[in-house]
N, C-alpha and C positions, 0 to 999 in steps of 0.2 A: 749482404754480409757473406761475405765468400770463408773465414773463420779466418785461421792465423795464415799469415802471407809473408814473404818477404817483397822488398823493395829496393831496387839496385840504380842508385843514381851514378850517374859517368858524366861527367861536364858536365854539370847543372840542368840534366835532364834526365828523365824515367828513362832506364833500358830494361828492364824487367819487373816483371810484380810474376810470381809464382809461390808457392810454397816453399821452394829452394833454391835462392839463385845460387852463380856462379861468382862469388867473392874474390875481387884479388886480394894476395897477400894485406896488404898494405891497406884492406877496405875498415873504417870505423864505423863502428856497428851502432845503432841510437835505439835502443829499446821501447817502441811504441804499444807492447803489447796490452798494457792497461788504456787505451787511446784506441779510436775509428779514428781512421787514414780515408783520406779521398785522395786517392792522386789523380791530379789534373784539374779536381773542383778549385774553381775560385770564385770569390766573395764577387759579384758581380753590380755590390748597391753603390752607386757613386753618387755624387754630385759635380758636376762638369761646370756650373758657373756658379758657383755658391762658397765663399769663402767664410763667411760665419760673422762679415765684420756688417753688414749691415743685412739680417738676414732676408727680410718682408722687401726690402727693396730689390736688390739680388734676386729675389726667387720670379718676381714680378717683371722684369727685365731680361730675363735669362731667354734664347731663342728657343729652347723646348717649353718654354709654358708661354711663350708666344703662338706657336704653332697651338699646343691645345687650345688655347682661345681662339683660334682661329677658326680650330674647328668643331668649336662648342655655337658660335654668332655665325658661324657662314652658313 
């Protein structure tokens, strides 16, 4: 926790985090100061072959809990 920071996004990407960027005119400000910011963390839990409609079958079929089994019996 670094305390209060600013954050300067330019084309959909971080160009600064400091305590005080360099604003253009024209920048809209978004007040996060009651909020912890991680810029750059992201949610990394997915599911890659699992759509929800058939779950136990799906999860059993999927080529990552093939390989675990693979490498639970080999």
């Amino acid at each position: 926790m670094r305390g209060p920071m600013e954050i300067l996004i330019e084309e959909a990407a971080i160009a600064e985090v400091s305590n005080s960027v360099g604003r253009p005119a024209d920048a809209k400000v978004v007040d996060l100061s009651d909020r912890t910011v991680c810029p750059g963390f992201i949610d990394t839990h997915v599911h890659l072959c699992v759509d929800g409609l058939n779950l136990a079958r799906q999860t059993l079929q999927c080529s990552p809990a093939k390989a675990l089994a693979g490498l639970y019996y080999a």
